[in-house]
C-alpha positions as CSV (number, residue, x, y, z in Angstrom):
1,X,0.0,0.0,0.0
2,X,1.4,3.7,-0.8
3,X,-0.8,5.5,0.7
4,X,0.1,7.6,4.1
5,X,-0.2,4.1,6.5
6,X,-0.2,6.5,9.7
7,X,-2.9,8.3,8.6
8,X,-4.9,5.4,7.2
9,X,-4.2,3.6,10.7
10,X,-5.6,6.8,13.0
11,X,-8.7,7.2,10.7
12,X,-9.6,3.4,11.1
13,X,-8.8,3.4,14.8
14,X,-11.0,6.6,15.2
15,X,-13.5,4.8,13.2
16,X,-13.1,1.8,15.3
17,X,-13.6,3.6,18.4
18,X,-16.6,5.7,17.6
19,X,-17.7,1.8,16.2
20,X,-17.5,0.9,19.6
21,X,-19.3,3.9,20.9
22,X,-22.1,2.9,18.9
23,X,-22.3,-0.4,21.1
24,X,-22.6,1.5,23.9
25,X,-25.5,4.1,23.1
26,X,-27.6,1.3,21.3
27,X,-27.4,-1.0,24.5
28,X,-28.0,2.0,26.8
29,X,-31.3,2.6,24.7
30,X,-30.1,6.5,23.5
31,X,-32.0,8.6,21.5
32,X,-32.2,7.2,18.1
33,X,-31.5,10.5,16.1
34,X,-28.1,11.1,18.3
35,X,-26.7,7.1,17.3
36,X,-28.2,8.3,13.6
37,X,-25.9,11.1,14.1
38,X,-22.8,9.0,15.3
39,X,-23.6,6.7,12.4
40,X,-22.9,9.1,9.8
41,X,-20.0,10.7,11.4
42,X,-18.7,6.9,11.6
43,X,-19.2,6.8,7.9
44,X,-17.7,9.7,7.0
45,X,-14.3,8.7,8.2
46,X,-14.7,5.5,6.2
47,X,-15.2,7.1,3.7
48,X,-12.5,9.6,3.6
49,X,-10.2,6.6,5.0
50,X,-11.2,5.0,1.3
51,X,-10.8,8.4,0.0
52,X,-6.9,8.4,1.1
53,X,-6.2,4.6,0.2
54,X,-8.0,5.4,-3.6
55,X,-5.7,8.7,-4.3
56,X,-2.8,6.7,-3.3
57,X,-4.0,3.9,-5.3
58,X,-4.1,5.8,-8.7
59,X,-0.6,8.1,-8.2
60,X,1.0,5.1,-7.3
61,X,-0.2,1.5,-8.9
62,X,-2.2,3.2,-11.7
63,X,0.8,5.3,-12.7
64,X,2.8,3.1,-12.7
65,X,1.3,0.6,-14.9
66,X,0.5,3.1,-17.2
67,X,4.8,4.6,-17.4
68,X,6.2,0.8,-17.2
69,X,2.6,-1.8,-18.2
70,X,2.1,-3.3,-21.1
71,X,-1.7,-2.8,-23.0
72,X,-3.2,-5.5,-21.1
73,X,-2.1,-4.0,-17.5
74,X,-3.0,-0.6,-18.4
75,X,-6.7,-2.1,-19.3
76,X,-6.6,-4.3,-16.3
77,X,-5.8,-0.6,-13.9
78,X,-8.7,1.1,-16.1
79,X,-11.6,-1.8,-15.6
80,X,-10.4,-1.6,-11.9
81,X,-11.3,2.2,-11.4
82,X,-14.3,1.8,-13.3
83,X,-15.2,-1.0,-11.2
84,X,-14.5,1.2,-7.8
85,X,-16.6,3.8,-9.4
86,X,-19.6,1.9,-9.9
87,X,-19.5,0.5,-6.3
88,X,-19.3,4.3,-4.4
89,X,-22.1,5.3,-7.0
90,X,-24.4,2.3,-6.0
């Protein structure tokens, strides 16, 4: 992986610990709007976590297969990113 692993570490830790937080307001019966609230902050960080993993993704892999790959690699990076496209736009 080339993306920043430190950062990609602290956002799923954070993620990981509001996860857990979630535990504890559902089986303490809390208001439903506040763990609604919590939900989406939880997936925000995923998301920017698969934000930062997807950048690093195309300067690094992608790049390079397009500088140093052969057609059927260059295909192969370009049916992948079209693929992770269609599965965020779902």
């Amino acid at each position: 992986m080339v993306a920043d692993k430190q950062k990609v570490i602290r956002l799923l830790k954070t993620a990981r610990g509001q996860i857990d937080g979630l535990l504890k307001m559902v089986e303490e019966d809390r208001y439903c709007v506040d763990i609604s609230n919590q939900i989406a902050a939880t997936q925000a960080i995923l998301k920017s976590t698969n934000r930062e993993i997807l950048h690093a993704h195309i300067k690094g892999c992608v790049r390079e297969a397009f500088e140093n790959g052969d057609q059927q690699q260059k295909d192969a990076k370009i049916e992948e990113i079209i693929a992770i496209f269609d599965r965020l736009n779902q």
